[in-house]
Phi, psi and omega in degrees: 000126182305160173214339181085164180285165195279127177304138191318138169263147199213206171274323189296314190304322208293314176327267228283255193032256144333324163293327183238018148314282183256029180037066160211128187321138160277160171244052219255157150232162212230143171281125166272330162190179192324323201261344182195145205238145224246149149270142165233142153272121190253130158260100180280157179238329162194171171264131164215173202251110178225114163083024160061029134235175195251126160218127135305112182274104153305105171248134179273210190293327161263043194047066089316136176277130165221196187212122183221131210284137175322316176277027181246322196280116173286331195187107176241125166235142196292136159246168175252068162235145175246172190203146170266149184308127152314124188301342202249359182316309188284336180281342191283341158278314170300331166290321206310167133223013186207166157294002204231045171273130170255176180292302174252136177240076200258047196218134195243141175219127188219141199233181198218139186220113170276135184007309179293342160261358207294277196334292166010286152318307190262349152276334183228158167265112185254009177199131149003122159058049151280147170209146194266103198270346159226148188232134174262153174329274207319340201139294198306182181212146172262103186236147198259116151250160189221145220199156178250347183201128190293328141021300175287317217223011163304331193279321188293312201296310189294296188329322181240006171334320193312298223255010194238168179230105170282152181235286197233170331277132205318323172287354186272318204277240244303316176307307172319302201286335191281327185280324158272030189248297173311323177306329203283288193336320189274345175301000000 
């Protein structure tokens, strides 16, 4: 599995560290786009690597979880105010397969995989929570995932679009469908 090289250690990395080190809140600021730069007060919980960048994993002032890539943050200083870890942190990482991993996972996608691809599936998990909610005579499977953003599972999705059927929900099978319309477009 690719991981990217490990990130430079720096003032902004030891500041975070630290921080999550000692379960105490940064004070940081993040470049938000070229032109203007944003403060967050954070409780970080930790750094990681997805797709060969470095993020801070975060909850910001309203308890949200966020993510925020290392080479964006300009400038972070240490506070003495502490905080406690989210308790659910480590499985909401352990569920990730991408950064466009969320808290929640209300959002349900469910496909239809035929019988020549079926194994596949039933051997591995290729989407967050996937289950296999039904097996037909032939083979074929009905499988479920459940995501906080469809984001997470689109790159999974396209790779096997060929050989698979989205069934629900109506608005993903349009995002899809919106999305190989543009590609065809660039072509």
């Amino acid at each position: 599995m690719p991981t990217g090289n490990n990130y430079e250690e720096t003032k902004i990395t030891r500041v975070l560290e630290r921080a999550i080190r000692t379960r105490t809140k940064v004070f940081m600021t993040l470049a938000a786009d070229t032109s203007k730069a944003l403060n967050y007060d954070v409780n970080p919980l930790k750094i990681m690597n997805y797709d060969g960048f470095w993020y801070l994993l975060g909850i910001n002032a309203y308890k949200q979880v966020r993510k925020f890539r290392l080479d964006r943050i300009l400038d972070a200083v240490n506070t003495d105010k502490s905080f406690k870890p989210t308790k659910n942190i480590q499985k909401i990482l352990q569920e990730s397969q991408n950064i466009w991993f969320g808290e929640k996972r209300n959002k349900k996608v469910t496909f239809w995989v035929p019988a020549k691809f079926a194994p596949y599936f039933e051997k591995k998990a290729y989407f967050p929570l996937q289950k296999i909610l039904k097996k037909q005579k032939n083979g074929d499977i009905l499988v479920e995932t459940s995501i906080s953003n469809y984001r997470e599972i689109i790159p999974t999705v396209l790779s096997w679009l060929e050989h698979i059927m989205l069934v629900e929900p109506e608005d993903f099978k349009t995002l899809i469908k919106d999305i190989l319309g543009q590609a065809i477009q660039r072509l």
